[in-house]
VMD Tcl script that draws the C-alpha trace (Angstrom):
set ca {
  {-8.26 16.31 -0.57}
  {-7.04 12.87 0.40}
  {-7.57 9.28 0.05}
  {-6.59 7.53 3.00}
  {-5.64 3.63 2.90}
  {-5.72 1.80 6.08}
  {-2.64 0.61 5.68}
  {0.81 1.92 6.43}
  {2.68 3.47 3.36}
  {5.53 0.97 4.41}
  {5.39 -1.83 7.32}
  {6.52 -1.43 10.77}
  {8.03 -4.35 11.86}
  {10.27 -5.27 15.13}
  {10.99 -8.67 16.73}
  {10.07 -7.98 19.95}
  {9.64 -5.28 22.44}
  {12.39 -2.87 23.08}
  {11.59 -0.29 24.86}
  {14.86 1.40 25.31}
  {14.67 2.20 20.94}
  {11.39 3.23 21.62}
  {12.69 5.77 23.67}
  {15.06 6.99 21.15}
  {12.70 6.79 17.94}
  {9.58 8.61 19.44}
  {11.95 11.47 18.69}
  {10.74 10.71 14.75}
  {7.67 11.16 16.20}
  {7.27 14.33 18.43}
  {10.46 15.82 18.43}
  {12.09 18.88 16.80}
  {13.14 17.21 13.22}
  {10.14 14.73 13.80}
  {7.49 13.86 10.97}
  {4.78 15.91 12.99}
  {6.77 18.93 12.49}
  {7.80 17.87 9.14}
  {4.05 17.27 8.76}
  {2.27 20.88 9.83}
  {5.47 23.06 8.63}
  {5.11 21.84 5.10}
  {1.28 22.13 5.52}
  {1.35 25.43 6.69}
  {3.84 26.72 3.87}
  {1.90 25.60 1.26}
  {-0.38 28.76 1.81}
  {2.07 31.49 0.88}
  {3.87 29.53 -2.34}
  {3.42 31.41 -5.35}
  {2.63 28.95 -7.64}
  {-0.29 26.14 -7.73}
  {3.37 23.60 -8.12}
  {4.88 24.71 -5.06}
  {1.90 24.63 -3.48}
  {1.27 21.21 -4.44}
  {5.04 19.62 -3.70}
  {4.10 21.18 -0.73}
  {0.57 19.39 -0.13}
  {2.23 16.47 -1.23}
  {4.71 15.89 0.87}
  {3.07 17.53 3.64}
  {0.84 14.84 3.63}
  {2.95 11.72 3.52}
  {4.76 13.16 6.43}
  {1.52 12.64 8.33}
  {2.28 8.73 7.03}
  {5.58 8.40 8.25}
  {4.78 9.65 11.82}
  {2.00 7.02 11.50}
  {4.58 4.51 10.78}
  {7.36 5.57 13.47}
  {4.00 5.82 16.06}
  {3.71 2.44 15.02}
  {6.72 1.05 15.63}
  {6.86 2.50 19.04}
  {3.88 1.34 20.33}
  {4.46 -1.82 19.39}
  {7.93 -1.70 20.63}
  {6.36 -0.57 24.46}
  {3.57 -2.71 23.82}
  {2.89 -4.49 27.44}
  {5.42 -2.70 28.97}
  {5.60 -2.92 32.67}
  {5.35 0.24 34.90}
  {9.43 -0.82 35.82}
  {10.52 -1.75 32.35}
  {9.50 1.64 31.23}
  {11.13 3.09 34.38}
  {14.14 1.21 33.99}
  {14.11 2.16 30.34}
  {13.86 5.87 31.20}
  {10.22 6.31 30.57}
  {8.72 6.38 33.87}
  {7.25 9.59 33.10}
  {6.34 8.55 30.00}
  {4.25 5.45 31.81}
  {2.90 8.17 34.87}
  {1.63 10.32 32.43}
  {0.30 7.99 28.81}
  {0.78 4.61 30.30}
  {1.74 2.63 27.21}
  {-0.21 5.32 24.95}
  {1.32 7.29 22.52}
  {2.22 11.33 23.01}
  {4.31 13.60 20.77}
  {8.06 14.47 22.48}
  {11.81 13.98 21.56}
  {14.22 11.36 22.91}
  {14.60 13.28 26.17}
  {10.79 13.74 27.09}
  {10.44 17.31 26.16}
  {7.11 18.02 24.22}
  {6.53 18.76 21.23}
  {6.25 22.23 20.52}
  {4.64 24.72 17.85}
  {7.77 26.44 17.66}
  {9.46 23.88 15.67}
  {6.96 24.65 12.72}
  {8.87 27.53 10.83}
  {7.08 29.70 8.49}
  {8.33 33.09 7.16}
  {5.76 33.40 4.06}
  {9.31 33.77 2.07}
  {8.79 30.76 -0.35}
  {13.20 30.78 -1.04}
  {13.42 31.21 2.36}
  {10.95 28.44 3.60}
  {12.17 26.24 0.69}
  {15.65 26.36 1.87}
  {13.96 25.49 5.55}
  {12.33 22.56 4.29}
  {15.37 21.10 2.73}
  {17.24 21.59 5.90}
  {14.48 19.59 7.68}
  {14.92 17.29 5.18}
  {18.51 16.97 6.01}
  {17.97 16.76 9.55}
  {15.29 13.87 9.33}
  {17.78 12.10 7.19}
  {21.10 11.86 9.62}
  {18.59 11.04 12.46}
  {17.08 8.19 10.90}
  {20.77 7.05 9.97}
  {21.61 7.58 13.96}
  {18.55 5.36 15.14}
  {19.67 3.12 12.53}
  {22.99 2.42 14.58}
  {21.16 2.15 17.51}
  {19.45 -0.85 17.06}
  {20.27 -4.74 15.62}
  {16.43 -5.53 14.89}
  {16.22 -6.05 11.30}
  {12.40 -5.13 10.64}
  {13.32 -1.47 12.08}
  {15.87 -1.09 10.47}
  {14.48 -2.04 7.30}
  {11.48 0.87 7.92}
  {14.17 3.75 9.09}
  {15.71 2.84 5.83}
  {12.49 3.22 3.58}
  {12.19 6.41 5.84}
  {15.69 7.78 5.20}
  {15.50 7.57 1.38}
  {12.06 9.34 1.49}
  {13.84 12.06 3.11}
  {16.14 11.97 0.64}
  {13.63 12.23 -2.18}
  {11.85 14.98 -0.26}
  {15.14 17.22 -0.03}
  {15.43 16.73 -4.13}
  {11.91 17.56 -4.52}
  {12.27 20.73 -2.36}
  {15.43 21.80 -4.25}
  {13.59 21.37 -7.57}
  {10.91 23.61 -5.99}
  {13.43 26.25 -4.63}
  {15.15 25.96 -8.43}
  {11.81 26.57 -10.26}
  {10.57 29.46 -7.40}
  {13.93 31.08 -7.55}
  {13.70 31.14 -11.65}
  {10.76 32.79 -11.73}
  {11.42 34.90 -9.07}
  {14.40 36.27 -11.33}
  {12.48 36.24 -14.36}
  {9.92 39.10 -12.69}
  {12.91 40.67 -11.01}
  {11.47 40.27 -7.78}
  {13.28 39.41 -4.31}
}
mol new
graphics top color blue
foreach p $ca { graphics top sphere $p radius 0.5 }
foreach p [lrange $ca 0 end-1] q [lrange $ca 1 end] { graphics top cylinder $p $q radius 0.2 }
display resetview
């Protein structure tokens, strides 16, 4: 099904370690509008598209998801990388240190895990379509807020890369939902 390249789909780079925008951009990475819930929602969805296309936009992005949370994992850990027990204190991640040390785990900006419940799937492919380009949306002004927070040029050089992907997934989903809904109406079925 895939073909994985050891190699990130884009580079992570940072100048140094800041772990104070780590803490903000593991939210990319386990949090609500993350890539891993980006990643399984789009995954899961593909099963109940009606049409080997949807399925595979789906698939598609679905997968290279999986490569941008690989990418924003990156940039974390490399951003935390030798982190002291107090500079991840200090930073707001001394439970973060108690519990992973300088490992990586799946939350949002304020600690709180990630959660199945942000993978939506109602089977309704207009009505999961129109989810996914909401997600889309979401991932989008996030990146653009993380992109504020920081001065580091190699970041924000990969939130951008990540930002227009979003935006390329949202036109792709749209495309979808256009092609789903057409048929939809063609069979007269809702």
């Amino acid at each position: 099904m895939w073909i994985y390249e050891k190699k990130l789909q884009y580079p992570a780079r940072v100048s140094g370690k800041d772990i104070k925008m780590a803490k903000n951009l593991v939210t990319q990475y386990g949090g609500p509008d993350g890539e891993l819930s980006a990643s399984l929602r789009y995954l899961n969805q593909r099963y109940s598209m009606p049409t080997e296309r949807a399925k595979a936009i789906l698939t598609d992005i679905g997968t290279e998801e999986l490569a941008h949370m690989e990418i924003i994992a990156s940039l974390v850990y490399k951003l935390i990388k030798g982190a002291s027990a107090e500079e991840m204190e200090e930073a707001g991640l001394g439970g973060w240190y108690a519990q992973h040390d300088n490992g990586m785990f799946w939350s949002d900006a304020n600690g709180v895990p990630w959660s199945a419940k942000y993978v939506a799937c109602l089977g309704d492919p207009v009505a999961d379509l129109t989810e996914d380009m909401a997600a889309e949306q979401k991932a989008r002004a996030t990146y653009e807020h993380l992109i504020h927070l920081t001065d580091d040029q190699g970041i924000i050089d990969t939130l951008r890369f990540l930002r227009e992907r979003e935006v390329v997934h949202f036109q792709r989903f749209g495309e979808t939902l256009d092609y789903v809904q057409a048929l939809m109406n063609e069979k007269k079925y809702y």
